[in-house]
N, CA and C atoms as a LAMMPS dump frame, in Angstrom:
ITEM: TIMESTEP
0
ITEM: NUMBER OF ATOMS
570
ITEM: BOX BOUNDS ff ff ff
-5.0000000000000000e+02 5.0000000000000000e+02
-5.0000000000000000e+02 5.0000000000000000e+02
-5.0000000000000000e+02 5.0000000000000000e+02
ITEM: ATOMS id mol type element x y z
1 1 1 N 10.699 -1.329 -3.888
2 1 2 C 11.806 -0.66 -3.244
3 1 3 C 12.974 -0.666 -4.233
4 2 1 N 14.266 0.658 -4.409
5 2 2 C 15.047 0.618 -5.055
6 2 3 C 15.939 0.799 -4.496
7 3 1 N 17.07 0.137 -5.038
8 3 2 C 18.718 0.425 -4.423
9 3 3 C 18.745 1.817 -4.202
10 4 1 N 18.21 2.551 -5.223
11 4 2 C 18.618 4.375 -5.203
12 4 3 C 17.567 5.043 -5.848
13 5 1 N 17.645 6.549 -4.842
14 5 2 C 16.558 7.701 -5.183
15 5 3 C 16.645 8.044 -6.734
16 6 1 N 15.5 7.401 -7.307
17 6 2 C 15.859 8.846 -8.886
18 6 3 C 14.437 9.299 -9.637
19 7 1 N 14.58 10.216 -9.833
20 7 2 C 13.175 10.94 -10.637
21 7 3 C 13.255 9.84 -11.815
22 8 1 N 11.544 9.808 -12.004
23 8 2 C 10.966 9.54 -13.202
24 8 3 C 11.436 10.466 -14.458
25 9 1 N 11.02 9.84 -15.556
26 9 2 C 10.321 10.68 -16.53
27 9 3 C 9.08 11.727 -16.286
28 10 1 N 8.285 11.597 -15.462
29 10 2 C 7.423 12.252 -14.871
30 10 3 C 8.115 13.331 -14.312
31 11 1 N 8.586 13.362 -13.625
32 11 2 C 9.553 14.17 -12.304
33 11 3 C 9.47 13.494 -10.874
34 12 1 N 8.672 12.558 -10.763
35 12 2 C 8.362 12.181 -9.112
36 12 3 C 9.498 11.069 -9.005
37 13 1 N 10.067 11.042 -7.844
38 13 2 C 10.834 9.725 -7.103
39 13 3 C 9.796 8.712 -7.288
40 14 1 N 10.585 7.803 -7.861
41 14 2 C 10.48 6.087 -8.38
42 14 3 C 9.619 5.547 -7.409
43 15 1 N 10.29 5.333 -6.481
44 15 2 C 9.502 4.915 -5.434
45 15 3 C 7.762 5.391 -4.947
46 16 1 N 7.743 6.455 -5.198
47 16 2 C 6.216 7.2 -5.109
48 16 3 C 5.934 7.004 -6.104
49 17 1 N 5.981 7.107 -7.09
50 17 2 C 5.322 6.802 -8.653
51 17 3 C 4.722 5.533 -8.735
52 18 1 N 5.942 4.988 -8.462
53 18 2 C 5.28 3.274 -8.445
54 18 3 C 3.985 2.833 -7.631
55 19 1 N 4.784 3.215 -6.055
56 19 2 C 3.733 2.143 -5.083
57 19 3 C 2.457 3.516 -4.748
58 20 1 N 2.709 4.67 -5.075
59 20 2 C 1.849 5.06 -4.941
60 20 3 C 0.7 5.995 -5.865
61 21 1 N 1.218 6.649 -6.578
62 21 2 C 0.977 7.734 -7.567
63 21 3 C 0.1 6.422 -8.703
64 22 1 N 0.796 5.819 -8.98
65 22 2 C 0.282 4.53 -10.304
66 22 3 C -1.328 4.362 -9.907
67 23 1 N -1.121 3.419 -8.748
68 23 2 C -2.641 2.959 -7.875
69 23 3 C -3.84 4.317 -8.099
70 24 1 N -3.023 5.542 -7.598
71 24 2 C -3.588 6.361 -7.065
72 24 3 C -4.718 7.111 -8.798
73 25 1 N -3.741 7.43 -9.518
74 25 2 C -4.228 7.557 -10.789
75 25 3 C -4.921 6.434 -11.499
76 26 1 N -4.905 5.043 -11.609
77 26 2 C -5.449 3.926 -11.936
78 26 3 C -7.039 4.264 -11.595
79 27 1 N -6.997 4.192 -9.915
80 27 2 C -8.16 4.089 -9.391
81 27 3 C -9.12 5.108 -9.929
82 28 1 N -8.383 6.395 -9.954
83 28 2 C -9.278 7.83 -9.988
84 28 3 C -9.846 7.379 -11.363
85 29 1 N -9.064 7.247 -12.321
86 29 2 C -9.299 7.661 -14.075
87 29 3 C -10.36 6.546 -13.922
88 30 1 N -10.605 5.107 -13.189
89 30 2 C -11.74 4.245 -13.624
90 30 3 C -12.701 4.43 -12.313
91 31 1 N -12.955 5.69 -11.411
92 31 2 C -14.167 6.189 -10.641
93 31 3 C -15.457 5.733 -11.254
94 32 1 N -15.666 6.023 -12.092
95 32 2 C -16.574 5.47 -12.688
96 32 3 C -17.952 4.443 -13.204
97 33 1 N -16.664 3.639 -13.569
98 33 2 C -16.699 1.917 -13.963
99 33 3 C -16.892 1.625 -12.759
100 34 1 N -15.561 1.7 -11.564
101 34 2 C -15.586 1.201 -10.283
102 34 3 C -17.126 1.407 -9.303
103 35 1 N -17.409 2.348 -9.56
104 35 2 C -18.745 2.834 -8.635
105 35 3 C -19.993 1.873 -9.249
106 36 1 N -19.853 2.25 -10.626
107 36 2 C -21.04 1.329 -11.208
108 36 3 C -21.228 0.164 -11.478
109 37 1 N -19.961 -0.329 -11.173
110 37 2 C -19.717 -1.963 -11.002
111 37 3 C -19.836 -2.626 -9.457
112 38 1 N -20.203 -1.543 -8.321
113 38 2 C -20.239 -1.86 -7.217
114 38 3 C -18.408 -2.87 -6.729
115 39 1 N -17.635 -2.118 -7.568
116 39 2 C -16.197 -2.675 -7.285
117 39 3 C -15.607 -3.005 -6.069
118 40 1 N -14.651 -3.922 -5.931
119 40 2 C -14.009 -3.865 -4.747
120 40 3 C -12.297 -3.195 -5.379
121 41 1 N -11.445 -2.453 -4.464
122 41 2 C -10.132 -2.124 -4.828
123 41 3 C -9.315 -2.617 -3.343
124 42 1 N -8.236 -3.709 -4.077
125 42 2 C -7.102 -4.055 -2.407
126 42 3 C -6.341 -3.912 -3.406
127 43 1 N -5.632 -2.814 -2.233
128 43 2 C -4.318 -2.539 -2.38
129 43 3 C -2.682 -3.483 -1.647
130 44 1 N -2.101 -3.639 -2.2
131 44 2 C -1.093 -3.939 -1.394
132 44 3 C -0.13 -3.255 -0.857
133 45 1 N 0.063 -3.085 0.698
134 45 2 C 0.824 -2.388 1.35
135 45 3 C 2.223 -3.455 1.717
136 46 1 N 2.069 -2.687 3.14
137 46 2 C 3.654 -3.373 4.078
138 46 3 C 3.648 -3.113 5.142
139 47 1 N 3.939 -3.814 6.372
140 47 2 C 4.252 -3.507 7.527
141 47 3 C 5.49 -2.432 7.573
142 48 1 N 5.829 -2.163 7.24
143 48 2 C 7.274 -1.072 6.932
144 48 3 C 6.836 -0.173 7.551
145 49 1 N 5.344 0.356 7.251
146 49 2 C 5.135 1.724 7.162
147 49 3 C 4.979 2.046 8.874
148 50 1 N 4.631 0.675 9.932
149 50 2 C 4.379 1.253 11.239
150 50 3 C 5.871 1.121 11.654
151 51 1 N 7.1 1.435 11.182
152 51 2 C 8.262 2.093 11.82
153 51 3 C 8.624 3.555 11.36
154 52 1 N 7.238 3.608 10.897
155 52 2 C 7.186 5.277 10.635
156 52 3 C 7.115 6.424 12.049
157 53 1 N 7.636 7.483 12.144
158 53 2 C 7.773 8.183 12.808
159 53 3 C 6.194 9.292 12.955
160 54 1 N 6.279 10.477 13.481
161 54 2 C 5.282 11.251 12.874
162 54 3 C 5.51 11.531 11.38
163 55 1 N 4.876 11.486 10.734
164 55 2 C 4.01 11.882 9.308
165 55 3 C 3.381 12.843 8.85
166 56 1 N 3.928 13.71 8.13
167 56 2 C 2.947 14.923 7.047
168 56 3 C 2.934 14.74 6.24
169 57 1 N 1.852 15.128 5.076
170 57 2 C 1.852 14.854 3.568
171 57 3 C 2.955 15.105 3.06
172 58 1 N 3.5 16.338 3.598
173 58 2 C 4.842 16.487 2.918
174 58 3 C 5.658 15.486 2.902
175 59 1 N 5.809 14.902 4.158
176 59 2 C 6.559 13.67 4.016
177 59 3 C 6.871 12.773 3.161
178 60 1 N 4.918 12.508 2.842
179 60 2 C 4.624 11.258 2.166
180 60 3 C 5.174 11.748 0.298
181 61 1 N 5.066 13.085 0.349
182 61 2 C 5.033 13.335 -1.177
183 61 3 C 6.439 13.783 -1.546
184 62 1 N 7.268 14.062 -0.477
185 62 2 C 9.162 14.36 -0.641
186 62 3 C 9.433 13.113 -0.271
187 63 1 N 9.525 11.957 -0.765
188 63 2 C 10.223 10.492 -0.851
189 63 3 C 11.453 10.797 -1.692
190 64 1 N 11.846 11.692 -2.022
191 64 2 C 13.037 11.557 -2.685
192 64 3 C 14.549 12.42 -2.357
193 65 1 N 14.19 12.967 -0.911
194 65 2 C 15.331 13.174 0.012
195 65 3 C 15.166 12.284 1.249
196 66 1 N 14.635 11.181 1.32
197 66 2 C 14.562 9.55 2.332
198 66 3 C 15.569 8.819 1.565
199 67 1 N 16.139 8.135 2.734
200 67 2 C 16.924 6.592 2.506
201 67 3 C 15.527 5.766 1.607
202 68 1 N 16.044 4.759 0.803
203 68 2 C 15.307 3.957 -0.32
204 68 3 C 14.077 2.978 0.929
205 69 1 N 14.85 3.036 1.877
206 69 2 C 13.684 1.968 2.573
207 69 3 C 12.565 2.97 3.278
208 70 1 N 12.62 4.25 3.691
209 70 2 C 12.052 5.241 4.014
210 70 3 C 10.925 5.393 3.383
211 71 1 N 11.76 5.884 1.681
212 71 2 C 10.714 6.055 0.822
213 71 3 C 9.435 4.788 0.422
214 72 1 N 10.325 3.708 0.953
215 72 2 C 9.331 2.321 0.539
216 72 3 C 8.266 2.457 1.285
217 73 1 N 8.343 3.205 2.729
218 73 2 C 7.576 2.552 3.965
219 73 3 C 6.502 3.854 3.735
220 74 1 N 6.909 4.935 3.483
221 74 2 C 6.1 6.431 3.33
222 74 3 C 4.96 6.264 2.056
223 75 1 N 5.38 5.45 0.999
224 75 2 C 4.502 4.757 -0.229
225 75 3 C 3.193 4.002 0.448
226 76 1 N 4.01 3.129 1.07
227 76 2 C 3.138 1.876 1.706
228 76 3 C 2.14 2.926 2.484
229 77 1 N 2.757 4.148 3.645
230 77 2 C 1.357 4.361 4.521
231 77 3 C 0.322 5.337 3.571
232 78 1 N 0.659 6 2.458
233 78 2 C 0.304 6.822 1.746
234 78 3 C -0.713 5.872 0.723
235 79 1 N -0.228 4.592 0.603
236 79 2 C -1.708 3.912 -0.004
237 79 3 C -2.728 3.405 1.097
238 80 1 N -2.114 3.19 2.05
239 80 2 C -3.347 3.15 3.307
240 80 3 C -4.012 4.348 3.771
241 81 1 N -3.655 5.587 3.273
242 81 2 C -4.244 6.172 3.611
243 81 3 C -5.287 6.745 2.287
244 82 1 N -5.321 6.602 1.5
245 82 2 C -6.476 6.847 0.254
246 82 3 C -6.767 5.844 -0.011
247 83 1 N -6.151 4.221 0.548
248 83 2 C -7.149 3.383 0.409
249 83 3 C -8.568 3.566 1.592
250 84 1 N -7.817 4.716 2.984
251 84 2 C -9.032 5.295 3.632
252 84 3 C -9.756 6.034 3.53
253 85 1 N -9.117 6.588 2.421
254 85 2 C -9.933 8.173 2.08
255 85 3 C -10.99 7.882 1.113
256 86 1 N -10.175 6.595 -0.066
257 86 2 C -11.303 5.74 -1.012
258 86 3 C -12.632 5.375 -0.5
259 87 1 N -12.557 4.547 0.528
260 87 2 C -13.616 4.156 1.398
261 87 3 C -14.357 5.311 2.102
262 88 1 N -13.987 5.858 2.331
263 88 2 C -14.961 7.609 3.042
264 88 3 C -15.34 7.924 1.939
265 89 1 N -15.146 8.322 0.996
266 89 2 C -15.248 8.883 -0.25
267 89 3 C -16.613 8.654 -1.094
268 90 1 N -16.586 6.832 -0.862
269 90 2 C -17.243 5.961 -2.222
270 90 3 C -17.643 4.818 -1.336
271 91 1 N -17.34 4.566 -0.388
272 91 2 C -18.152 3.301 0.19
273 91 3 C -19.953 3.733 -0.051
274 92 1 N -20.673 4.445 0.561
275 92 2 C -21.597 4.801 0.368
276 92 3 C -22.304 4.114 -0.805
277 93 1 N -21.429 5.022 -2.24
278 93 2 C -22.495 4.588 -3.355
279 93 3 C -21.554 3.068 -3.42
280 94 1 N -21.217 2.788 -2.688
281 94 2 C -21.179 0.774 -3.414
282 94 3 C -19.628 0.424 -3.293
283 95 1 N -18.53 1.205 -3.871
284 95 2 C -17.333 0.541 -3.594
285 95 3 C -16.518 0.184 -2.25
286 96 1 N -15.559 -0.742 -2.583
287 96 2 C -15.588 -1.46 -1.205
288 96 3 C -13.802 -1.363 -1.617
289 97 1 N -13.225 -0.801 -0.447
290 97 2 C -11.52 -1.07 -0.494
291 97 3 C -11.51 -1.515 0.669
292 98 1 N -9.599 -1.858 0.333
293 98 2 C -8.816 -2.928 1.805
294 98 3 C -7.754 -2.538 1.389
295 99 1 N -6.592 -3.085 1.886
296 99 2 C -5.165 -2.941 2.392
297 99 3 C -5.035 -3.511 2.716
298 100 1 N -4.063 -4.583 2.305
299 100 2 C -2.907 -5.845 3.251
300 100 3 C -1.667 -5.874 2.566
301 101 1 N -1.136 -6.532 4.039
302 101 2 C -0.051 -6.591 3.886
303 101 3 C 0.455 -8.286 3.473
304 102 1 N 0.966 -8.187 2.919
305 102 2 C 1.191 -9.75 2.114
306 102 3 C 1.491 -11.101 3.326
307 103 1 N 2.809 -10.097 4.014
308 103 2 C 3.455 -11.019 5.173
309 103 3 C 4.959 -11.212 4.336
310 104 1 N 5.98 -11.673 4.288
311 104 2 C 7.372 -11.445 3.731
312 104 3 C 7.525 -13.119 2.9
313 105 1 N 7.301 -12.423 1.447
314 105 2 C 6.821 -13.675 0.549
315 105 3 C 8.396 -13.906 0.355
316 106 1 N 8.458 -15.205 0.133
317 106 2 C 9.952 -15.805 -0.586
318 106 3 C 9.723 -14.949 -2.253
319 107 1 N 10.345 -14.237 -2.424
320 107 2 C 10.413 -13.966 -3.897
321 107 3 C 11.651 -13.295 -4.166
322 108 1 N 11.737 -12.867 -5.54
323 108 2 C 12.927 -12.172 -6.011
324 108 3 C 12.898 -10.815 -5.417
325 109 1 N 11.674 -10.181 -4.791
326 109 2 C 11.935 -8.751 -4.73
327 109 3 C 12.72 -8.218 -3.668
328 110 1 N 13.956 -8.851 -2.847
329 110 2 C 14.733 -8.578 -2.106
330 110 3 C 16.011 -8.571 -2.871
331 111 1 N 16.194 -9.347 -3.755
332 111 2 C 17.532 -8.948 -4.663
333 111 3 C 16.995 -8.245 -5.603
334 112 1 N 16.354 -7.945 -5.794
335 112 2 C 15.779 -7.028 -6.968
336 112 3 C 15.474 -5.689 -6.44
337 113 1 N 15.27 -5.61 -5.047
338 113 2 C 15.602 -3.823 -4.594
339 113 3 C 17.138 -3.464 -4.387
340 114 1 N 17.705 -4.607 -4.196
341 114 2 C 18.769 -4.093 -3.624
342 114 3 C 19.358 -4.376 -2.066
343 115 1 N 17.872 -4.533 -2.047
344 115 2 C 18.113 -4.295 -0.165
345 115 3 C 18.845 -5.58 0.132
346 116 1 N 19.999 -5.271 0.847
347 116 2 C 20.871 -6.318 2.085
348 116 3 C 19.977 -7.168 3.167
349 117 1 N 19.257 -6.368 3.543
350 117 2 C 18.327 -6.547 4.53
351 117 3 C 17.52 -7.927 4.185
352 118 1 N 17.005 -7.339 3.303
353 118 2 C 16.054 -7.953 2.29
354 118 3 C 16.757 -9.769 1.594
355 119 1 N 17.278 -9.602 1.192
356 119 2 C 18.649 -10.21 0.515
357 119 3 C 19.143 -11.423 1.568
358 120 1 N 19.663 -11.077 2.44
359 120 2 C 19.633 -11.617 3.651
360 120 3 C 18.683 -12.764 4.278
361 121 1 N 17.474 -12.097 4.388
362 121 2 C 16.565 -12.468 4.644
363 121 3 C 15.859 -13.732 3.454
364 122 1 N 16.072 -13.248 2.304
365 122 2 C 15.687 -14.415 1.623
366 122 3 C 16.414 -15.759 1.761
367 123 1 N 17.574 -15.743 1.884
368 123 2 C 19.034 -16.201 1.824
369 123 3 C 18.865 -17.271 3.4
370 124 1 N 18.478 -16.662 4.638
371 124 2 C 19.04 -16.86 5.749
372 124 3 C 17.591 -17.363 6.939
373 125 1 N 16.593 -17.021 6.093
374 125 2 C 15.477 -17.336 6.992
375 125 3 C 14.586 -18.06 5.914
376 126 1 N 14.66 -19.795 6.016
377 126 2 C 13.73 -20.295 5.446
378 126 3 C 12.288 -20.252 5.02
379 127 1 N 11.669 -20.872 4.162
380 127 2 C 10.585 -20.921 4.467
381 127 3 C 9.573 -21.333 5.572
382 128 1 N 10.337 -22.585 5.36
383 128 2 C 9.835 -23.78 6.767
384 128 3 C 10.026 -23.054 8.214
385 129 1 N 10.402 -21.803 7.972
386 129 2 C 10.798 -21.134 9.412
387 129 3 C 9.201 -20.721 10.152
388 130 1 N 8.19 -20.349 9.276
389 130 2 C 6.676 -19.769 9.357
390 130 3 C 6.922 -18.174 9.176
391 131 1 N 8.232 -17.539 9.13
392 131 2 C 8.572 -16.297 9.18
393 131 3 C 8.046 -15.699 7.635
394 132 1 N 8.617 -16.833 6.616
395 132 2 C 8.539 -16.921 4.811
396 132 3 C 7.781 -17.385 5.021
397 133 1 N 6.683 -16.869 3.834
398 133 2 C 5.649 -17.609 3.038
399 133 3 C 6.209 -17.552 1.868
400 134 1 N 5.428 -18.536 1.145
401 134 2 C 6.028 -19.171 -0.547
402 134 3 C 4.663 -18.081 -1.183
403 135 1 N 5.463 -17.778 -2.476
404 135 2 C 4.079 -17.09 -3.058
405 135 3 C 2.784 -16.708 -2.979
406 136 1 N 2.066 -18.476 -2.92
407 136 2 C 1.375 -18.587 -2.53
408 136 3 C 0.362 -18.215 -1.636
409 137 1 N 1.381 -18.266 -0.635
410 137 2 C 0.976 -18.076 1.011
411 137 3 C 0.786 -16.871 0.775
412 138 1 N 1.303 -15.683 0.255
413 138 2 C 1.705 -14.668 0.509
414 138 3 C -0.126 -13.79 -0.968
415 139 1 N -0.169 -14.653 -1.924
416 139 2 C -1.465 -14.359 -2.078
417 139 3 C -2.443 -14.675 -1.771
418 140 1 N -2.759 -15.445 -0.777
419 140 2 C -3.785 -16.126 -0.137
420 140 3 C -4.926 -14.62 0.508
421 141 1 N -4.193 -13.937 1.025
422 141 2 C -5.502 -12.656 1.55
423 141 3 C -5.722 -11.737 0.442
424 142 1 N -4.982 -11.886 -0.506
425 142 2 C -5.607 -10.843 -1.653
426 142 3 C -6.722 -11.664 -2.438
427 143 1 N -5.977 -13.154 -2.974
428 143 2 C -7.57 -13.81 -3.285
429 143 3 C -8.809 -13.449 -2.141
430 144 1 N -8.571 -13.865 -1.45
431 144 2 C -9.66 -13.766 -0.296
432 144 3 C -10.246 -12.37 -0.326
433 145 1 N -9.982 -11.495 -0.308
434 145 2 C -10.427 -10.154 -0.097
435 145 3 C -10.955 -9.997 -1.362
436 146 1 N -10.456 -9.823 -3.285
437 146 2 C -11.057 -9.858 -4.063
438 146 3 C -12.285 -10.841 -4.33
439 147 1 N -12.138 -12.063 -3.57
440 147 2 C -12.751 -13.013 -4.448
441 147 3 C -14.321 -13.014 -3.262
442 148 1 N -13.855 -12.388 -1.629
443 148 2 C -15.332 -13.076 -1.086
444 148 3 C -16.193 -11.392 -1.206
445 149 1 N -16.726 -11.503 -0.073
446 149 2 C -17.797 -10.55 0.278
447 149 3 C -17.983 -9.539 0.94
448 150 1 N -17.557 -7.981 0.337
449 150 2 C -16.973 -7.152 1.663
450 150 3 C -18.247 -6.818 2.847
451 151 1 N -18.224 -6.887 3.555
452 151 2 C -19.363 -6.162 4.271
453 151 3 C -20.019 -7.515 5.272
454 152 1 N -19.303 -8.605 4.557
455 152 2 C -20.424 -10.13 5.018
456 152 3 C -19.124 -10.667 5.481
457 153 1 N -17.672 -11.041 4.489
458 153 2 C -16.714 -11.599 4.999
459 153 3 C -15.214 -10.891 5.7
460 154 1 N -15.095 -10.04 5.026
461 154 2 C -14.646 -8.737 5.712
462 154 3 C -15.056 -7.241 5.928
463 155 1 N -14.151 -6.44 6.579
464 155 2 C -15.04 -5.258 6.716
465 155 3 C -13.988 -4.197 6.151
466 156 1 N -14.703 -3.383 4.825
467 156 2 C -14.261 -2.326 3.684
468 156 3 C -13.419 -1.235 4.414
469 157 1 N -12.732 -0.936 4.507
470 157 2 C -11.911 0.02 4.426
471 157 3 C -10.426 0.559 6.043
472 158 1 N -10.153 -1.259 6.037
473 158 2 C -9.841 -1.365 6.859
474 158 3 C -8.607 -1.979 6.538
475 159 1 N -7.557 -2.25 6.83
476 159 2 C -6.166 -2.852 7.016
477 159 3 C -6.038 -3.98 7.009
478 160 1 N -5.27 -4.983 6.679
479 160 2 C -5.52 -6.549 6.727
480 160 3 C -3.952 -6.955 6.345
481 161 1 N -3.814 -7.704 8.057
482 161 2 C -2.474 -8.803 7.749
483 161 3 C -2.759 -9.849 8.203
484 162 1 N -2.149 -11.468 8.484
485 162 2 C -2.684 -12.589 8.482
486 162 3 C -4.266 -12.822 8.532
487 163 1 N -4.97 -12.65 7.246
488 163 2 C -6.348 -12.54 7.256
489 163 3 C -7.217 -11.778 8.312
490 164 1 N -6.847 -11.202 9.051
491 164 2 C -7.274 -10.45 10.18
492 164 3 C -7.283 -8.869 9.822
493 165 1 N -8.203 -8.04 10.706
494 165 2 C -7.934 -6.77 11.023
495 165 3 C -6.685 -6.642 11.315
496 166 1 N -5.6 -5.916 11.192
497 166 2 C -4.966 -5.351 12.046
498 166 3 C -4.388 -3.995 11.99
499 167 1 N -3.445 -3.256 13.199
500 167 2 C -3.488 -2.352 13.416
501 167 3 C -2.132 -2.054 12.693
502 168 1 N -2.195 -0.639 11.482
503 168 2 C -1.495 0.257 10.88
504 168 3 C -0.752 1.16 11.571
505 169 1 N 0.069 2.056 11.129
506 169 2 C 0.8 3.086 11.724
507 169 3 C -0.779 4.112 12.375
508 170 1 N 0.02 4.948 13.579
509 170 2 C -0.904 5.627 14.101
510 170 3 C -1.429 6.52 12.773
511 171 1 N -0.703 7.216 12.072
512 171 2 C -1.215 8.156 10.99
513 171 3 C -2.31 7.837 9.973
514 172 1 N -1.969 6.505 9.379
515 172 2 C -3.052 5.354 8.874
516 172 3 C -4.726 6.241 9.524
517 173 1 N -4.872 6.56 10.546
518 173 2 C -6.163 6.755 11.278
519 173 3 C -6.604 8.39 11.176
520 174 1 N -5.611 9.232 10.577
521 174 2 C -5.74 10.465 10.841
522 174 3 C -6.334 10.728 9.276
523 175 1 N -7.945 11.423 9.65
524 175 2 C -8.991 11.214 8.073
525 175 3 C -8.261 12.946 7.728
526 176 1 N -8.237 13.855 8.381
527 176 2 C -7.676 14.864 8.082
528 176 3 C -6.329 14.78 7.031
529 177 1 N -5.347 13.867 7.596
530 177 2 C -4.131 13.653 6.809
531 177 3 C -4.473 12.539 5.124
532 178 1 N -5.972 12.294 5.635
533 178 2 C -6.353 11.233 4.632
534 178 3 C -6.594 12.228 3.372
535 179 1 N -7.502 12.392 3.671
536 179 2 C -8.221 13.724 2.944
537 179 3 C -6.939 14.796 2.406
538 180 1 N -6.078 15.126 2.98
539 180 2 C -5.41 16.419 2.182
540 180 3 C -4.361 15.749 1.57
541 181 1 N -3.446 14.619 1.76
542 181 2 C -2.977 13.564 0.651
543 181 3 C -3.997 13.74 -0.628
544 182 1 N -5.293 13.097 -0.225
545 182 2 C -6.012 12.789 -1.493
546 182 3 C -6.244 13.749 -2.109
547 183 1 N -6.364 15.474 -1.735
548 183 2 C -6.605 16.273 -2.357
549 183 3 C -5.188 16.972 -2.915
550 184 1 N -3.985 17.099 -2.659
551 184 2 C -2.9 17.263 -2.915
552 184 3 C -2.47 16.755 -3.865
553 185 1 N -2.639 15.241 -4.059
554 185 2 C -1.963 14.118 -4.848
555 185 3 C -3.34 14.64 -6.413
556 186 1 N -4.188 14.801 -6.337
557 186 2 C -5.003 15.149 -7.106
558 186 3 C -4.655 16.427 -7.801
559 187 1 N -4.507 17.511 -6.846
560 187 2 C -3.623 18.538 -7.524
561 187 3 C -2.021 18.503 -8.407
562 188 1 N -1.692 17.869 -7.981
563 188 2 C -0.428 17.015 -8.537
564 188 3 C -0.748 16.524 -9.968
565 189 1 N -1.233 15.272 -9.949
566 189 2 C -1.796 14.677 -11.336
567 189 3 C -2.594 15.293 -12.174
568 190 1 N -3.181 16.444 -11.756
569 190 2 C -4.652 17.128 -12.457
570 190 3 C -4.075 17.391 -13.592
């Protein structure tokens, strides 16, 4: 997340480039490797994204007329959703994706967006509260998801906050909106 909207060098808003466009190109350019390595890909999202409103691609891909926390939360559902489209896509021949959400780690990245909110929150709600997790805590389901067994210890192409299933923004579910992101964002980068 950034204090303020600004185009890349690329041309895309910061915010989409980063949390989403990066992943999104990463993944595609090593299709490949990933398939023939029987790969797993977790992404990291955010709960942000279920104070999302209704959702169109357009939405997800104009992040740069949104307030900075907007654009954070429209990133976040826009990798849950080609981390769904990944899994429709490529589960079949072997790869295995996820999505979680960390949970609200004690770290620098609340003074480092900017955000008050954020800032605040590091500042004003302990760790010891159970609200903060310490680093740690906060990588505990990404080890877990890279390191066990998709299909045996969790299940591929599904959402994940406190080690659990759980439930994403309603849009998260819409394979139509999955699918024309993924084919859009492809036209984009091509």
């Amino acid at each position: 997340m950034f204090t303020k909207i600004h185009e890349t060098a690329d041309g895309h808003e910061i915010t989409f480039q980063v949390n989403y466009l990066a992943p999104f190109l990463l993944t595609t350019q090593l299709m490949d490797v990933l398939v023939d390595s029987r790969a797993t890909v977790v992404n990291t999202t955010s709960n942000s994204q279920k104070l999302l409103a209704r959702v169109r691609v357009a939405d997800l891909q104009n992040t740069a007329q949104r307030r900075p926390s907007t654009a954070y939360a429209l990133t976040k559902l826009a990798i849950i959703l080609f981390t769904k489209e990944l899994h429709r896509r490529y589960h079949a021949v072997g790869l295995s994706a996820a999505t979680f959400h960390p949970g609200y780690v004690d770290s620098n990245f609340g003074e480092a967006s900017g955000s008050r909110f954020l800032a605040f929150m590091k500042h004003h709600v302990p760790v010891i509260s159970g609200f903060t997790l310490t680093s740690e805590q906060g990588a505990d389901q990404l080890v877990w998801l890279a390191s066990s067994t998709p299909g045996a210890d969790w299940t591929p192409g599904e959402y994940y906050s406190k080690g659990k299933v759980a439930k994403a923004n309603r849009a998260a579910y819409d394979p139509e909106l999955a699918r024309e992101l993924w084919d859009q964002t492809l036209a984009k980068i091509g």
